[in-house]
DSSP file (Angstrom, degrees, kcal/mol; ACC not computed):
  #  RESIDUE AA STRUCTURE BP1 BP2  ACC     N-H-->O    O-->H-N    N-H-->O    O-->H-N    TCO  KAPPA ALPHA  PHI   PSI    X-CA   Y-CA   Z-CA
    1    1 A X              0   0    0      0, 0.0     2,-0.1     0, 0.0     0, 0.0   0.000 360.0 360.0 360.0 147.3    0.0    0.0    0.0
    2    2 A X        -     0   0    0      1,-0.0     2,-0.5     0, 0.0     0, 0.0  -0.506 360.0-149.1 -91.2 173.1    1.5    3.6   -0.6
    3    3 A X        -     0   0    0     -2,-0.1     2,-0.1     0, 0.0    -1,-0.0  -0.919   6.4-142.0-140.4 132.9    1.7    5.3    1.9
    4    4 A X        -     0   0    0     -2,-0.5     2,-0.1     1,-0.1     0, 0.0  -0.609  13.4-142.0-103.2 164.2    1.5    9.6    2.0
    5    5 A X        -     0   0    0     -2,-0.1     2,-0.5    18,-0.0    -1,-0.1  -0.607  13.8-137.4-130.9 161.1    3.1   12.0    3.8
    6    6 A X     >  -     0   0    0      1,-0.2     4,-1.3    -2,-0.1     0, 0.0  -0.982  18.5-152.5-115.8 143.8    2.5   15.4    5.6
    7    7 A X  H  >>S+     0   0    0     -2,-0.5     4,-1.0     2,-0.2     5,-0.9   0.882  94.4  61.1 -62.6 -58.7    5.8   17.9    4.9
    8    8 A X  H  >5S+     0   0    0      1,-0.3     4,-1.4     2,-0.2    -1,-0.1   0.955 105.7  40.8 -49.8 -46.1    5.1   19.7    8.2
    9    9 A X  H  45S+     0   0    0      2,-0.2    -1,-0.3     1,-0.1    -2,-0.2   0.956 118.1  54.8 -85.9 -30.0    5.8   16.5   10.6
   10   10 A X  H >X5S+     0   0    0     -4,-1.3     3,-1.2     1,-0.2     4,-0.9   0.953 111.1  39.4 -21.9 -77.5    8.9   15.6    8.1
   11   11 A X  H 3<5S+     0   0    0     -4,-1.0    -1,-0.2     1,-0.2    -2,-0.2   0.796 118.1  49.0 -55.2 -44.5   10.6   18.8    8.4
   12   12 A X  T 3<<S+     0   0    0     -4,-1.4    -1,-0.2    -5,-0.9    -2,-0.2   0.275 105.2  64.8 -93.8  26.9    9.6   18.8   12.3
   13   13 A X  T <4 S+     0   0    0     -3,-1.2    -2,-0.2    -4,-0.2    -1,-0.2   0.654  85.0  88.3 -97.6 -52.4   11.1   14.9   12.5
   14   14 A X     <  -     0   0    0     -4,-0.9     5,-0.1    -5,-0.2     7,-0.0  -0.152  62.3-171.5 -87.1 142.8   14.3   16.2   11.7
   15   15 A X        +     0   0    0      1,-0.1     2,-0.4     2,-0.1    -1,-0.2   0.710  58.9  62.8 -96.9  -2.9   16.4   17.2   14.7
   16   16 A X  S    S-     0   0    0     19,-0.1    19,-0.3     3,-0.0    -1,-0.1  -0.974  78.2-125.1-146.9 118.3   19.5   19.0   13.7
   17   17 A X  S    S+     0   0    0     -2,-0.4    19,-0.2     1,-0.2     3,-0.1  -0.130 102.6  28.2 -65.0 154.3   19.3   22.5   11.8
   18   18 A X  S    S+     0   0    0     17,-4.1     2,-0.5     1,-0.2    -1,-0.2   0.984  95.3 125.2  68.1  50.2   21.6   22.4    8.2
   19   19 A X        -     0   0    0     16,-0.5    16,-0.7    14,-0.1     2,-0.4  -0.971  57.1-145.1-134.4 145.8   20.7   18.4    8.3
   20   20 A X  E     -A   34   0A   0     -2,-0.5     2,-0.4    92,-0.3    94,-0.2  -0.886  12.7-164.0-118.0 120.8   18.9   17.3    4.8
   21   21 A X  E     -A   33   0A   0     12,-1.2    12,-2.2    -2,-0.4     2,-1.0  -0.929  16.5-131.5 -92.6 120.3   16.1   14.5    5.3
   22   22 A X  E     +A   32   0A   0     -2,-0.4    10,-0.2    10,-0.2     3,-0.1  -0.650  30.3 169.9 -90.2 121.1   14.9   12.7    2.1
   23   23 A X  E     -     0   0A   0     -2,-1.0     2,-0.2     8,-0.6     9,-0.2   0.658  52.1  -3.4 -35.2 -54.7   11.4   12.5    1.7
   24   24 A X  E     -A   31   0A   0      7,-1.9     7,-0.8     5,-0.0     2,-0.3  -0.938  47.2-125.3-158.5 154.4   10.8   11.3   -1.4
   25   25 A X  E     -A   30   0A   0     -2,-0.2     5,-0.2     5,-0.2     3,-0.1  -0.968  18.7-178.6-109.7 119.7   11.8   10.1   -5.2
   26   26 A X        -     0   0    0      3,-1.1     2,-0.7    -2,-0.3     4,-0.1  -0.436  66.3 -63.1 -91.5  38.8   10.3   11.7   -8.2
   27   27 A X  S    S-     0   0    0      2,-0.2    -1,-0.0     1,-0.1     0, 0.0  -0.945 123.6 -21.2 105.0-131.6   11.5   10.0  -11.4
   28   28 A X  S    S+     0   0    0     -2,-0.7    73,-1.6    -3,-0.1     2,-0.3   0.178 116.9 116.7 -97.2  20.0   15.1   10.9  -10.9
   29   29 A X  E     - B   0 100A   0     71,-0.2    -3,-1.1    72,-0.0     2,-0.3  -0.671  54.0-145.8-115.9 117.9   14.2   14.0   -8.4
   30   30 A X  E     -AB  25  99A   0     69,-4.2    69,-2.0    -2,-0.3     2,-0.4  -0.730  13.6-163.0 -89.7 155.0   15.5   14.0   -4.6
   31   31 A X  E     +AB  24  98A   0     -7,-0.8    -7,-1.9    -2,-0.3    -8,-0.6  -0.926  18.5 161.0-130.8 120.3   13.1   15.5   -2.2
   32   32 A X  E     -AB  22  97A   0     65,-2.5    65,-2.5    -2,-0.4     2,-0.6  -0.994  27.7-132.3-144.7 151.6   14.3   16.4    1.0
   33   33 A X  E     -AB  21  96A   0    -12,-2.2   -12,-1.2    -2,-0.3     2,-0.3  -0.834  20.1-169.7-118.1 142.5   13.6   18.5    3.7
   34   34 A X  E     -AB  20  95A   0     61,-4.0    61,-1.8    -2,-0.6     2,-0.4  -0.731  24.4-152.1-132.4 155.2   15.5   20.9    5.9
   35   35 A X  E     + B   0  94A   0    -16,-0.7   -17,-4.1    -2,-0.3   -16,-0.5  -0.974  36.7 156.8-102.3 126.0   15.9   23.2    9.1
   36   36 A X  E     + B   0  93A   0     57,-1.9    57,-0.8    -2,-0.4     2,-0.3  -0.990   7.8 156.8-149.9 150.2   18.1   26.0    8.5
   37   37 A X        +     0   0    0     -2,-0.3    55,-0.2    55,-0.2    53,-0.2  -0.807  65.7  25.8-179.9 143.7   18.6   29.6   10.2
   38   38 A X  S    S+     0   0    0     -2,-0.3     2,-0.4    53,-0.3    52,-0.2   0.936  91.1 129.1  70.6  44.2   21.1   32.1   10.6
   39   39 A X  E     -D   89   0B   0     50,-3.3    50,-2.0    52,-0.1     2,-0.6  -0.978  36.8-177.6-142.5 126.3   22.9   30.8    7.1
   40   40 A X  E     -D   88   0B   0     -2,-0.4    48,-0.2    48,-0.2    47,-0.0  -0.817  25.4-159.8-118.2 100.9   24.0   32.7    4.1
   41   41 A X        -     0   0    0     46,-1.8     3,-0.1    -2,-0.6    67,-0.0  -0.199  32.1 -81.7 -53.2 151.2   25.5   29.8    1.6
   42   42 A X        -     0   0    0      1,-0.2    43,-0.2    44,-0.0    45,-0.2  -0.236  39.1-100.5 -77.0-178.8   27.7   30.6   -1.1
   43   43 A X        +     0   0    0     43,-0.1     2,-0.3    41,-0.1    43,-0.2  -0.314  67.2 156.5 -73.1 124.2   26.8   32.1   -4.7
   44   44 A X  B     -G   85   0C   0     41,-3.5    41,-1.8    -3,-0.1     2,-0.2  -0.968  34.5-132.1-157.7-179.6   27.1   28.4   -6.6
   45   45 A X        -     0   0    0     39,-0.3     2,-0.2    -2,-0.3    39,-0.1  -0.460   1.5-149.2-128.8 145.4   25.6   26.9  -10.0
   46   46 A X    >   -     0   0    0     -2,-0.2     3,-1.2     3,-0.2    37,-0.2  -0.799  15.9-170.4-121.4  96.7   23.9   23.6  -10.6
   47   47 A X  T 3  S+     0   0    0      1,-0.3     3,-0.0    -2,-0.2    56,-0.0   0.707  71.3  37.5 -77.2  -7.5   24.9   23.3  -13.8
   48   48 A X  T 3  S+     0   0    0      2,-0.1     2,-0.3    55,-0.0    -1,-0.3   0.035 106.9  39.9-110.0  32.7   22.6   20.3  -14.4
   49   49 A X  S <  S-     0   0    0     -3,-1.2    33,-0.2    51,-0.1    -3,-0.2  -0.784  71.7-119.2-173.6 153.4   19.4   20.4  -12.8
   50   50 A X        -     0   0    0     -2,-0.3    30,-0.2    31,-0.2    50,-0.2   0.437  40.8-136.4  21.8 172.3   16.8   23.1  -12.2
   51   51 A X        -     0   0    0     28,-0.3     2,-0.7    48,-0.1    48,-0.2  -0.293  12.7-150.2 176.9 109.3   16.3   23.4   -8.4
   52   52 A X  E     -C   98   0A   0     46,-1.8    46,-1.6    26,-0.2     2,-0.8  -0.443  11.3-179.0 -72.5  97.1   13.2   23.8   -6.3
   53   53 A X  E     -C   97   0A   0     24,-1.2     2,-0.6    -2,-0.7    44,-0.2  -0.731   1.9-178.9-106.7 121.7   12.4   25.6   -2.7
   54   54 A X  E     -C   96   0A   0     42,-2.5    42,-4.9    -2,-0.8     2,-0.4  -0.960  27.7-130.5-115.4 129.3    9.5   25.5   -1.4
   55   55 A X  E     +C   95   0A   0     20,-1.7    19,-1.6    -2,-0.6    40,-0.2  -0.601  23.3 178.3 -64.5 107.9    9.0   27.3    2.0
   56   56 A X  E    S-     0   0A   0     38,-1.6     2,-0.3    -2,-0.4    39,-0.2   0.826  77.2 -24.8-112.7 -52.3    7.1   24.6    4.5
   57   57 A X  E    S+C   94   0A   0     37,-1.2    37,-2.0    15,-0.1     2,-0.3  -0.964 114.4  32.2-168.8 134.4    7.3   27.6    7.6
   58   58 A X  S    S-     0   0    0     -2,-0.3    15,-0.2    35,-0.2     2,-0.2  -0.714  79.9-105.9 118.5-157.2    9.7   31.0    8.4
   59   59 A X        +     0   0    0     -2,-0.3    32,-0.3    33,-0.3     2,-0.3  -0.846  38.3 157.0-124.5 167.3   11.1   33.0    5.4
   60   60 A X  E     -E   71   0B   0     11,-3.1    11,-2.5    -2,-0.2     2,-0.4  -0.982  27.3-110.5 166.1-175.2   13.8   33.7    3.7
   61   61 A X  E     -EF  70  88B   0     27,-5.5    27,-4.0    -2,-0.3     2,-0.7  -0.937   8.4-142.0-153.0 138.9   15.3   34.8    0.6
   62   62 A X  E     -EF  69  87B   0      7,-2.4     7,-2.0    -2,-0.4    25,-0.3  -0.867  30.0-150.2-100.0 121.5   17.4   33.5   -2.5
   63   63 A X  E     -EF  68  86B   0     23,-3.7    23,-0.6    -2,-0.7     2,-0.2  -0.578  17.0-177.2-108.8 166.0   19.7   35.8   -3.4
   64   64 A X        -     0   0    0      3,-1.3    21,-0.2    21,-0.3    -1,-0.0  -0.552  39.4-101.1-118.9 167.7   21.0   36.4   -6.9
   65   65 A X  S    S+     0   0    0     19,-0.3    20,-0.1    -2,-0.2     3,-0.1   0.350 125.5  37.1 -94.2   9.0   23.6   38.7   -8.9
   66   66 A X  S    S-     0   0    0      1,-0.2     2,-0.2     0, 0.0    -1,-0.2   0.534 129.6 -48.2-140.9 -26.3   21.0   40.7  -10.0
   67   67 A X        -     0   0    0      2,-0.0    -3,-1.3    -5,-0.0     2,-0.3  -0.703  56.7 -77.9 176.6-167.5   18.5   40.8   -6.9
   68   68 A X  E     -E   63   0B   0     -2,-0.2     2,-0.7    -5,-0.2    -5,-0.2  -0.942  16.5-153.6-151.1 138.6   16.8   39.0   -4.6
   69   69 A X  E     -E   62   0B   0     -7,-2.0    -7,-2.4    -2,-0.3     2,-0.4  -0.894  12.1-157.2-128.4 117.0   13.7   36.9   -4.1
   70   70 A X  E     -E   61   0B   0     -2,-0.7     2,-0.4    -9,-0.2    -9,-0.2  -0.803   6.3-169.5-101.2 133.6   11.8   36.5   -0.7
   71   71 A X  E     -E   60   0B   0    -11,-2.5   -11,-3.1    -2,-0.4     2,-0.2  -0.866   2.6-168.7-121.2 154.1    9.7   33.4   -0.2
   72   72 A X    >   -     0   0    0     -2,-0.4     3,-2.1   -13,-0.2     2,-1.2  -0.559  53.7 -54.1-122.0 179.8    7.3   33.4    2.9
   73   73 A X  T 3  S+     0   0    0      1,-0.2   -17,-0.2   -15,-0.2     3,-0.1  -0.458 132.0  31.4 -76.9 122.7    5.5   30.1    4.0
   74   74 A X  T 3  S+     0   0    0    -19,-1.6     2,-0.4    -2,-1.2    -1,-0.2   0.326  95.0 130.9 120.9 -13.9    3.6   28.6    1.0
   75   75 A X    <   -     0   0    0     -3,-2.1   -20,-1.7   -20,-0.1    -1,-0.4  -0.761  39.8-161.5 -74.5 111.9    6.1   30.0   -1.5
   76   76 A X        -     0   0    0     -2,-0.4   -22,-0.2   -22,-0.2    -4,-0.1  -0.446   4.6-168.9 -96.5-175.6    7.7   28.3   -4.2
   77   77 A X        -     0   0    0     -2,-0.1   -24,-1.2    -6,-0.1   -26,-0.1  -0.559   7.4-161.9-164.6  68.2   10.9   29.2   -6.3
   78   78 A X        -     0   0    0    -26,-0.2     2,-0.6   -28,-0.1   -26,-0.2  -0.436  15.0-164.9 -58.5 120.3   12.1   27.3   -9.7
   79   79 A X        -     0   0    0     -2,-0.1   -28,-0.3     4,-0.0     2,-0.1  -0.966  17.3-131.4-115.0 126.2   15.8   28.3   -9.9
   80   80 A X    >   -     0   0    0     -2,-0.6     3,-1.5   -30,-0.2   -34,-0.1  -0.379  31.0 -95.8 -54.7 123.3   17.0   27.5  -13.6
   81   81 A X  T 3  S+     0   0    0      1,-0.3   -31,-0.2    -2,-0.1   -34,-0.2  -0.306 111.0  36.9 -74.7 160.3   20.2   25.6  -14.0
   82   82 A X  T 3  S+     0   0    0      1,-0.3    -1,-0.3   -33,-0.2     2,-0.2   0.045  85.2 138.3 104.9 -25.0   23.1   27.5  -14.5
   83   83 A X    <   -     0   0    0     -3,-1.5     2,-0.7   -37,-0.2    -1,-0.3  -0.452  51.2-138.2 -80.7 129.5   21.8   30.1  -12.3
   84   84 A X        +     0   0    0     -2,-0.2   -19,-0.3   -39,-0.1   -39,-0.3  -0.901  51.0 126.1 -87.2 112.3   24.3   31.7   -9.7
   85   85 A X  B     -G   44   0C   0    -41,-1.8   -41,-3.5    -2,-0.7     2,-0.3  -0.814  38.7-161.5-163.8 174.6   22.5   32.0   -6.3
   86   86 A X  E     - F   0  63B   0    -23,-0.6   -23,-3.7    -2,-0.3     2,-0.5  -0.836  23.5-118.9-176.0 120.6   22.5   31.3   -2.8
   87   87 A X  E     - F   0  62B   0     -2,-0.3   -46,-1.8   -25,-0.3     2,-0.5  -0.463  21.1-157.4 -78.3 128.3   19.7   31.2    0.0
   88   88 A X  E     -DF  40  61B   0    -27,-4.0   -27,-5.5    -2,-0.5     2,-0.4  -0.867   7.4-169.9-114.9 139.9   20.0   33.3    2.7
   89   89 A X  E     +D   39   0B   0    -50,-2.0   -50,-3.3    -2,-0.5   -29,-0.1  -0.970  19.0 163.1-145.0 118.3   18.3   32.5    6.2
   90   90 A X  S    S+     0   0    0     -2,-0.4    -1,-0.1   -52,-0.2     2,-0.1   0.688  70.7  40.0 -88.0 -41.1   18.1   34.9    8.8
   91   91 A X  S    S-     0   0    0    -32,-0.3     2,-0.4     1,-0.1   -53,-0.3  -0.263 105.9 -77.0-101.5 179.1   15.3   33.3   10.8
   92   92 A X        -     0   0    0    -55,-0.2     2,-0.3    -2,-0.1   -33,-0.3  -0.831  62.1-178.8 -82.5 133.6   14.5   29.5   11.7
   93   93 A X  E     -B   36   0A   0    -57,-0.8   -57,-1.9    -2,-0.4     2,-0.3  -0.928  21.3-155.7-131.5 161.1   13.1   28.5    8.3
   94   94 A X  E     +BC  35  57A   0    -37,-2.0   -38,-1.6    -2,-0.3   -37,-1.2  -0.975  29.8 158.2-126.7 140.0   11.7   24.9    7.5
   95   95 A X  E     -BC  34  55A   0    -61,-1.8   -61,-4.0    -2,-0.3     2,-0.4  -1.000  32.1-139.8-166.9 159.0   11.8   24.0    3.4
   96   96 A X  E     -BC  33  54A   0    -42,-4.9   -42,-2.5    -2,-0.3     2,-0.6  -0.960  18.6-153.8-127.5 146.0   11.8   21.0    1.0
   97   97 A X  E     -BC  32  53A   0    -65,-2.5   -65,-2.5    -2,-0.4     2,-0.3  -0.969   7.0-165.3-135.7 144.1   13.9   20.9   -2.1
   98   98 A X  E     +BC  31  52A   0    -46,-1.6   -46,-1.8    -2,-0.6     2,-0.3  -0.838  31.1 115.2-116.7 151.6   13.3   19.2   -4.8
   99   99 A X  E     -B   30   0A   0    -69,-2.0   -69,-4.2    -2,-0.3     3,-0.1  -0.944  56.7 -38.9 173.6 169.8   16.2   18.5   -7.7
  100  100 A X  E >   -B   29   0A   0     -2,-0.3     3,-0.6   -71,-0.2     4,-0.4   0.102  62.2 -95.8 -41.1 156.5   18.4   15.7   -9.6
  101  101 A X  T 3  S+     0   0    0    -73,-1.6    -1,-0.1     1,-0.2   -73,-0.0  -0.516 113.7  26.0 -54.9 138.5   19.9   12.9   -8.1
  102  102 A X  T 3  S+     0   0    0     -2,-0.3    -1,-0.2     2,-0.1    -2,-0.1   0.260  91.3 106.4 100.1   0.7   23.6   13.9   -7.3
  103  103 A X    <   +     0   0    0     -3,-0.6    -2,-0.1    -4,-0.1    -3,-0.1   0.988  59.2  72.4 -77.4 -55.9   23.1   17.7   -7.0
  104  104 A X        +     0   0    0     -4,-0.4     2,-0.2    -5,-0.1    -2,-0.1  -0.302  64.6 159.4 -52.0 140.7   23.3   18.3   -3.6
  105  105 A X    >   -     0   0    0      9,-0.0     3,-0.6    10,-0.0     8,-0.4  -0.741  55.3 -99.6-175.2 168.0   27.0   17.9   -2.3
  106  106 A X  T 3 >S+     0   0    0      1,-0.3     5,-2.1     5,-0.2     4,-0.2   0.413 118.5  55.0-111.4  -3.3   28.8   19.0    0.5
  107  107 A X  T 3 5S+     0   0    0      3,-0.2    -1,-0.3     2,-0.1    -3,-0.1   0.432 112.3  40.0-109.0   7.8   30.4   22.0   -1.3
  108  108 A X  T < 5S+     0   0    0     -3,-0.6    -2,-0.2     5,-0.1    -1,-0.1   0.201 120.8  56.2-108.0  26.4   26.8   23.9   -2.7
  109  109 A X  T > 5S-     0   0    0     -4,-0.1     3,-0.7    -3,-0.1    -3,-0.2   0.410 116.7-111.4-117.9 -16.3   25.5   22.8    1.0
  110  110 A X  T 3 5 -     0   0    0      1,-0.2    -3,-0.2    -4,-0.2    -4,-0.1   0.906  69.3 -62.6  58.6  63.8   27.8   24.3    3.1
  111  111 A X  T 3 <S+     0   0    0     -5,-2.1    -1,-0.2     1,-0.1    -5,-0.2   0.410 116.1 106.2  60.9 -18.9   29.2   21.0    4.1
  112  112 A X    <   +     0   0    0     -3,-0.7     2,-0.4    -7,-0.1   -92,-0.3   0.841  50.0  90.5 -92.8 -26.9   26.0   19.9    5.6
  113  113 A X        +     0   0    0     -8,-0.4     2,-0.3   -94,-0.1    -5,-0.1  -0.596  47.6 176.6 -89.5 135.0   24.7   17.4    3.1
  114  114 A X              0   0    0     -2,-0.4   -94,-0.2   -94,-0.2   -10,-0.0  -0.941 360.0 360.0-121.4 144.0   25.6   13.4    3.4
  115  115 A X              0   0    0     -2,-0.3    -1,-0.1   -11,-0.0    -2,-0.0   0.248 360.0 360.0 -91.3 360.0   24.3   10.8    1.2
């Protein structure tokens, strides 16, 4: 039997801010969800994948060379690969991202994602 999930007890399963839980598989698509605050990553690229944040609770904002984009809770964000950016989190924010297998690594994570 399948079996569905609520994002909000996921994301409040996991116990250790910057620690990526996976959720989910979508074709070739990780979904995972994270606790993060008081983290500015650096500007990096995915040069193969798209990459999706959706805002689960808080705020926060993905910034860009050009700008900046603030997502509140209920807010998505398609960032186009290739795209230079980095999320910045001032506040406790809770969020799930979705993208290829093998994009997340421990240098566009700030160390914090392990496979």
């Amino acid at each position: 039997m399948l079996k569905s999930f609520n994002l909000k007890d996921e994301v409040n399963s996991v116990s250790e801010l910057f620690q990526y839980k996976r959720v989910g598989v979508l074709n070739n698509h990780m979904l995972n969800v994270l606790q993060a605050e008081n983290r500015t990553l650096e500007f990096h690229i995915h040069e193969n994948s798209d990459e999706m944040f959706y805002c689960i609770e808080g705020e926060f904002d993905i910034e860009f060379e050009y700008g900046l984009s603030h997502l509140r809770e209920g807010d998505f964000i398609i960032i186009p690969k290739g795209t230079k950016h980095r999320p910045v989190c001032k506040e406790l924010v809770k969020c799930l991202l979705i993208e290829t297998e093998g994009t997340l690594n421990k240098d566009n994570t700030g160390g914090a994602y392990f496979e």
